[in-house]
C-alpha positions, 0 to 999 in steps of 0.5 A, a space after each residue: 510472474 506477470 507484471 503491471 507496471 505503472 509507467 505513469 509513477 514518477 510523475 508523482 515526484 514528491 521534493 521534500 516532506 515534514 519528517 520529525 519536526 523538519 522539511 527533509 528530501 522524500 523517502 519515496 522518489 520514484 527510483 524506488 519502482 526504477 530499481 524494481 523494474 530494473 532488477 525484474 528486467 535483469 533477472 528475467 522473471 516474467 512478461 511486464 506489461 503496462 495496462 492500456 485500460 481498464 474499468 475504473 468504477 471499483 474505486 469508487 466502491 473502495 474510497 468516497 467521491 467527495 474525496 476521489 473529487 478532491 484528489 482529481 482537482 487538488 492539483 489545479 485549486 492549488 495552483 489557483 489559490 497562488 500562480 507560484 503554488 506551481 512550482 511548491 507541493 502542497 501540504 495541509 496545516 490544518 486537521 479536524 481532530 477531536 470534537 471537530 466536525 468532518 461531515 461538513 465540505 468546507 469551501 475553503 481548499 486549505 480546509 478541505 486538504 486537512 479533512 482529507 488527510 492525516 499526516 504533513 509528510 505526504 506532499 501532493 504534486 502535480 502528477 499525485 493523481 495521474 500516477 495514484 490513478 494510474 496505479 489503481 489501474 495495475 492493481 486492477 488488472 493484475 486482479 483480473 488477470 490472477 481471476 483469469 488463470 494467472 498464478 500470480 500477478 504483481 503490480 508495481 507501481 508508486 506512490 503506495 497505497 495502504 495507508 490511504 482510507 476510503 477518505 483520507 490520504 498519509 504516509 505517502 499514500 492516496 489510493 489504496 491499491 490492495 484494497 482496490 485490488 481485493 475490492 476487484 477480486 470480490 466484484 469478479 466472484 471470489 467469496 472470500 479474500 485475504 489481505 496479508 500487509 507485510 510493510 514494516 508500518 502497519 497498513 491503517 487505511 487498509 484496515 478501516 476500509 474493510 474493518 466492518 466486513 468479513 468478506 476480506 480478512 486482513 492480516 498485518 506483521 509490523 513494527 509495534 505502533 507503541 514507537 512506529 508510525 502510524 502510531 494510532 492504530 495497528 495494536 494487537 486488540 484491534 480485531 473488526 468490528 460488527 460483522 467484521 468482528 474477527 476479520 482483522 488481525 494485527 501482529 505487531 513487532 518489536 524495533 529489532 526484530 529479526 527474521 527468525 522471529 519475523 518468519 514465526 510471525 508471518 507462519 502464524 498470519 498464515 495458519 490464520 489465512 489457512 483457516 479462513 479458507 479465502 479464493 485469493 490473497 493480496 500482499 501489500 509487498 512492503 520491503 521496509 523490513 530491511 535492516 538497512 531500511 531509513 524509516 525502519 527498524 527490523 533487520 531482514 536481509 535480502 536473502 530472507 526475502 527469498 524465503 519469505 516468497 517461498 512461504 507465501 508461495 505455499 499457501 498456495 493460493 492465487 496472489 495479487 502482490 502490490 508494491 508498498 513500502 521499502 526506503 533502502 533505495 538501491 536494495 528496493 530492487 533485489 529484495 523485492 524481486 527476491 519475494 516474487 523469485 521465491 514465490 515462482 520458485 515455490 509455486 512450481 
């Protein structure tokens, strides 16, 4: 299992986030890849490399210039609007919902960080887009190098991805490394991809960014948006739309599911993935299914990770996994690990 690791991730260190109506310490700090890399290193599994470079113009077929331009230069109007914005984050406090208007730039950088974003509790700092970036950059290449024989490639790094849309950032997330990935994967030749989310929040940008189209299929197992974040999309009818009309295809769960119903689910996503008959998969490789997850609320343990690598394994097609979410910090590393074992095992 080759990995690409984005030795530029804790420069996105977030200090606290608006969670459930109070500022608390982030969920996602940058021990969560540590764990990761640490646990890959102690086991073995693959060469890890960092990449030196790599064509950066996908991304600006997944997400919007206007938008890509704001995240590149958010940082320093921040720090212009105040000298002692440098040493806080920055959060929006104002969002244009219903009845506004968002086809309009507004000048002002409170305004413009609103419009672009959906959520207060996904601080950005002075190393968001250097590490975002960066990012991109490993789900990029560990693309191209599955579309050059690799069985299997794994992109580790944060912050995560697949809640950021073409033009919006949230749920600690401001590019959207699957989507770039699948993005790649097309560019390069594949006729067909498939997007399986197996993060416990449902991946909403991920969703938008290929909703109309039915070159990539996208499939989501997770907590059910009736209770769990993010609440406004991610139900069961949500099936695309125009020529993407049954290209997208939502599982949600129940709070407390556990892995046996869990697994029934994911052997579903896949007869559906079967069925499409696509040249590669990306798993957006969320581990906040965990029972011992924080902001969670399935019970998976470590071991079922294993199996779960196993069974992606047996669709046997070429993978891309990108590293999203899993909040249960000192176990991130094993279960994560445990997926890609599983899978190596599996594929043979």
């Amino acid at each position: 299992m080759l990995t690409l690791y984005n030795d530029r991730h804790a420069l996105h260190h977030g200090q606290r986030e608006m969670f459930r109506g109070e500022m608390v310490p982030c969920f996602e700090i940058p021990a969560r890849a540590d764990f990761v890399l640490a646990e890959l290193k102690r086991r073995g599994l693959g060469a890890i490399e960092t990449p030196a470079a790599f064509d950066d113009a996908v991304i600006a077929r997944v997400h919007a210039p206007r938008y890509l331009d704001f995240l590149r230069g958010a940082w320093d109007e921040w720090v212009a609007l105040d000298p002692a914005n440098a040493q806080r984050d920055a959060f929006p406090s104002y969002w244009p919902i219903r009845t506004f208007r968002s086809d309009v730039l507004p000048a002002s950088f409170p305004a413009r960080m609103g419009l672009f974003s959906y959520d207060a509790g996904s601080p950005l700092t002075s190393g968001t887009w250097a590490a975002a970036y960066a990012g991109a950059g490993c789900a990029i290449v560990a693309a191209q190098r599955v579309l050059a024989g690799e069985r299997a490639a794994f992109a580790l790094t944060r912050p995560p991805g697949h809640h950021a849309g073409a033009d919006f950032f949230g749920g600690y997330c401001f590019l959207n490394n699957a989507a770039i990935a699948a993005q790649t994967l097309r560019d390069a030749g594949a006729a067909r991809v498939a997007v399986l989310d197996i993060d416990y929040h449902h991946g909403n940008g991920t969703q938008a960014i290929f909703y109309e189209r039915a070159d990539v299929l996208v499939t989501s197992l997770h907590g059910d948006p009736h209770t769990e974040y993010p609440y406004y999309l991610g139900y069961a009818d949500e099936q695309g739309a125009g020529a993407g009309k049954g290209f997208n295809r939502n599982l949600p769960l129940p709070r407390g599911t556990g892995f046996e119903a869990w697994r029934a689910a994911l052997t579903d996503a896949l007869a559906g993935i079967a069925a499409f008959r696509p040249d590669a998969l990306v798993v957006s490789l969320g581990l906040d299914t965990f029972a011992g997850d924080p902001i969670a609320g399935f019970t998976l343990q470590s071991d079922d990770y294993l199996r779960i690598g196993e069974d992606l394994a047996r669709a046997g097609l070429p993978t891309v996994f990108v590293f999203e979410g899993g909040y249960a910090v000192a176990e991130v590393g094993v279960n994560a690990v445990n997926v890609l074992e599983g899978f190596a095992e599996g594929a043979g």
